[in-house]
Each structure stands twice: as structure tokens, then as C-alpha cells.
Backbone bond lengths (Angstrom), bond angles and torsions (degrees), N, CA, C in turn:
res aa  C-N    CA-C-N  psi(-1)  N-CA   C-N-CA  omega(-1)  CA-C   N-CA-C  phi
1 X - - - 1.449 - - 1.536 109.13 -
2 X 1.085 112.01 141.68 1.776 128.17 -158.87 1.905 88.72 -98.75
3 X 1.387 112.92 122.53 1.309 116.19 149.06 1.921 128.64 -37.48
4 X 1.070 109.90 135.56 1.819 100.34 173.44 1.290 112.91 -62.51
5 X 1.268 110.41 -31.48 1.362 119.81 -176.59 1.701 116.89 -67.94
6 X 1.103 129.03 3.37 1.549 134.64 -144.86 1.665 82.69 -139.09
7 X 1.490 126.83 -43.33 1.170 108.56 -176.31 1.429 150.66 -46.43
8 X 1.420 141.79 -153.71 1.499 116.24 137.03 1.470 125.09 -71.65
9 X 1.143 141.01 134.96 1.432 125.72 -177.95 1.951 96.62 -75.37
10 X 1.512 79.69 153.91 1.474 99.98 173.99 1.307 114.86 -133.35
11 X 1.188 145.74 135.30 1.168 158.59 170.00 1.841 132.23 -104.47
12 X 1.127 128.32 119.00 1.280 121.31 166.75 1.088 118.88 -143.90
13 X 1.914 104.24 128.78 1.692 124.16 177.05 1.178 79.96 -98.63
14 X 1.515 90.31 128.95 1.758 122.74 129.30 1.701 123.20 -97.28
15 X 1.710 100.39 124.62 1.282 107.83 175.61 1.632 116.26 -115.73
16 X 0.948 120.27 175.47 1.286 136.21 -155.04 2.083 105.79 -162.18
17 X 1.459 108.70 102.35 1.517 112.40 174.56 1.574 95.01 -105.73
18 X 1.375 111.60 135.76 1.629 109.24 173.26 1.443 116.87 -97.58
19 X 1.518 91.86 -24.47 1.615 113.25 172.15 1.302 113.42 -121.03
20 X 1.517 144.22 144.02 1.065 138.41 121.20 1.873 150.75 -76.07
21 X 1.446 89.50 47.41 1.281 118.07 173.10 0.922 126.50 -95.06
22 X 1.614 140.29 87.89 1.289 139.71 -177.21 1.536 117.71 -72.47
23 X 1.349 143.13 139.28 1.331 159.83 137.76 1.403 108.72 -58.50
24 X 1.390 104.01 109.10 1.765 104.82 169.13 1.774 102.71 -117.34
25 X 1.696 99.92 128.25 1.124 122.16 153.65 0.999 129.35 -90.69
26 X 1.519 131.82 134.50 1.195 146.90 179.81 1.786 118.75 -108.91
27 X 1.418 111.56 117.31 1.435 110.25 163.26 1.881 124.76 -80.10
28 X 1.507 113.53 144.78 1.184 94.23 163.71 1.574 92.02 -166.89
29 X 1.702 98.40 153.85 1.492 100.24 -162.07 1.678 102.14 -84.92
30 X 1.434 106.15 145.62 1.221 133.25 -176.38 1.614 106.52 -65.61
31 X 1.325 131.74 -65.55 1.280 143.99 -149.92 2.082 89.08 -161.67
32 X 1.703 86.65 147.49 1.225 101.27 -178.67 1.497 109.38 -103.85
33 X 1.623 127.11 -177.78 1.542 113.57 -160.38 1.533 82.85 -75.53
34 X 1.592 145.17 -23.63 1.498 114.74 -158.43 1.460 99.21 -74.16
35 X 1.490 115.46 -44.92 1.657 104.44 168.87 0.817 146.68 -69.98
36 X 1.666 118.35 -4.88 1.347 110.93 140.89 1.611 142.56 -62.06
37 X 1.437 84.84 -25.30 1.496 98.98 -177.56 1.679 116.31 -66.56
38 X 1.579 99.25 -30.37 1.158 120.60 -153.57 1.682 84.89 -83.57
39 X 1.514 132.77 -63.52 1.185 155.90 176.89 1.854 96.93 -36.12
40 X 1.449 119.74 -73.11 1.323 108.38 -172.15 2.118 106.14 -52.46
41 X 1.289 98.47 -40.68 1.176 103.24 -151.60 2.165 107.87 -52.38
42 X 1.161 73.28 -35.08 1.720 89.81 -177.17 1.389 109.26 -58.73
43 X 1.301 107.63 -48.74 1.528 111.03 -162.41 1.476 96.85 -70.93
44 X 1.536 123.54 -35.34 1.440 121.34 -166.54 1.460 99.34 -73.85
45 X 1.279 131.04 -38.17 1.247 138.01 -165.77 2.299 103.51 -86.05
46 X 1.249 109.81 -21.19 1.496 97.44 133.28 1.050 164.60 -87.32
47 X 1.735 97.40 -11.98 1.744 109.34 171.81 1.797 95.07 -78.46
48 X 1.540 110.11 -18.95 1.405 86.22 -167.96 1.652 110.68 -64.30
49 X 1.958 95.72 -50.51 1.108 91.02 -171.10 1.640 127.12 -63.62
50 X 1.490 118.65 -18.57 1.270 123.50 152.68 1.588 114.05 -22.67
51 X 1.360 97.34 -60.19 1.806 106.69 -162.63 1.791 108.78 -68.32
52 X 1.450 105.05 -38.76 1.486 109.60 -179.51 1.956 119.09 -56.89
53 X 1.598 91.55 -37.52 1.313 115.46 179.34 1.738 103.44 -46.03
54 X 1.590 95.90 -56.45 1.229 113.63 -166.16 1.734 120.67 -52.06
55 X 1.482 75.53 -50.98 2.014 85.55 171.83 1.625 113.62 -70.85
56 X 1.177 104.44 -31.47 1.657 90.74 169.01 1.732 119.91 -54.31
57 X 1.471 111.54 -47.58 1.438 121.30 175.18 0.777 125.81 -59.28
58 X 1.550 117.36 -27.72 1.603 120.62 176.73 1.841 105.27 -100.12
59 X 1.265 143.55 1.79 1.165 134.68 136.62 1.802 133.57 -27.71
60 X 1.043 117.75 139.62 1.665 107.84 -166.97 2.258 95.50 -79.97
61 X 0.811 100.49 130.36 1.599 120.54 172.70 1.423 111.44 -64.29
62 X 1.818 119.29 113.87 1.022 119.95 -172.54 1.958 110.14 -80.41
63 X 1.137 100.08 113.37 1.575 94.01 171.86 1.544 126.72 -92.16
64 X 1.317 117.85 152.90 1.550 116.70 -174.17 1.546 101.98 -88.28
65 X 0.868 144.80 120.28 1.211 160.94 88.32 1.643 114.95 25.33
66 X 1.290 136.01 78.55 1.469 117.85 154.14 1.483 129.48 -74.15
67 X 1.323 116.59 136.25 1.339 126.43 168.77 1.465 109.09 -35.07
68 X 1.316 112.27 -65.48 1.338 132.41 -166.02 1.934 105.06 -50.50
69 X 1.172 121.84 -49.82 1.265 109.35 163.44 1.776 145.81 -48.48
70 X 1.654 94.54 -24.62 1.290 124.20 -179.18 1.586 99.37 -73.08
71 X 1.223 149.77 -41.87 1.099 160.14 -135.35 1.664 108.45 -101.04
């Protein structure tokens, strides 16, 4: 006697559709690599200038000096 395991395997799905209504999804690209490039590039090129801003504000403020106080 031949093991089951040794045989050919056999397989059977049973399915069951309750509906035949399919849902179709569609892909489509958002932005291409130049607009992304273009998209990161901006944002990086406002945090920069954010940051430059920043160091200007935090620099010490040159004040004028009158004579007239010295006196």
C-alpha cells in the first residue's frame, strides 16, 4: 500500500461569488520625477531659507553710538 503522501497531490478550491460585481481600480501617477524634484527642492530651499533668516535674528545688533551721550 502506497502512502498519500507519495501520491500525485491533488487539490480542490471551492468558491462561492454572491455577487458578480467587480470593483475596478485604477493607478495613475501623481507627479513625475521633474516634479518631484522640483516639489522636494522647494521645500528644502525654504527650511533653508527659514534657517538663514534665523541666524540673521540671532546675530548681536549693531548700535550707533552718539557722541553727544559720551559727554
Amino acid at each position: 500500500m502506497q502512502d498519500i503522501a507519495q501520491e500525485d497531490p491533488i487539490s480542490i478550491l471551492l468558491m462561492y461569488m454572491g455577487n458578480m460585481e467587480v470593483e475596478v481600480q485604477e493607478e495613475y501617477q501623481l507627479l513625475d520625477f521633474g516634479a518631484l524634484l522640483a516639489a522636494v527642492g522647494g521645500f528644502v530651499g525654504m527650511i533653508l531659507g527659514w534657517s538663514a533668516k534665523d541666524l540673521v535674528d540671532l546675530m548681536p545688533k549693531k548700535r550707533k553710538v552718539s557722541k553727544e551721550s559720551d559727554e
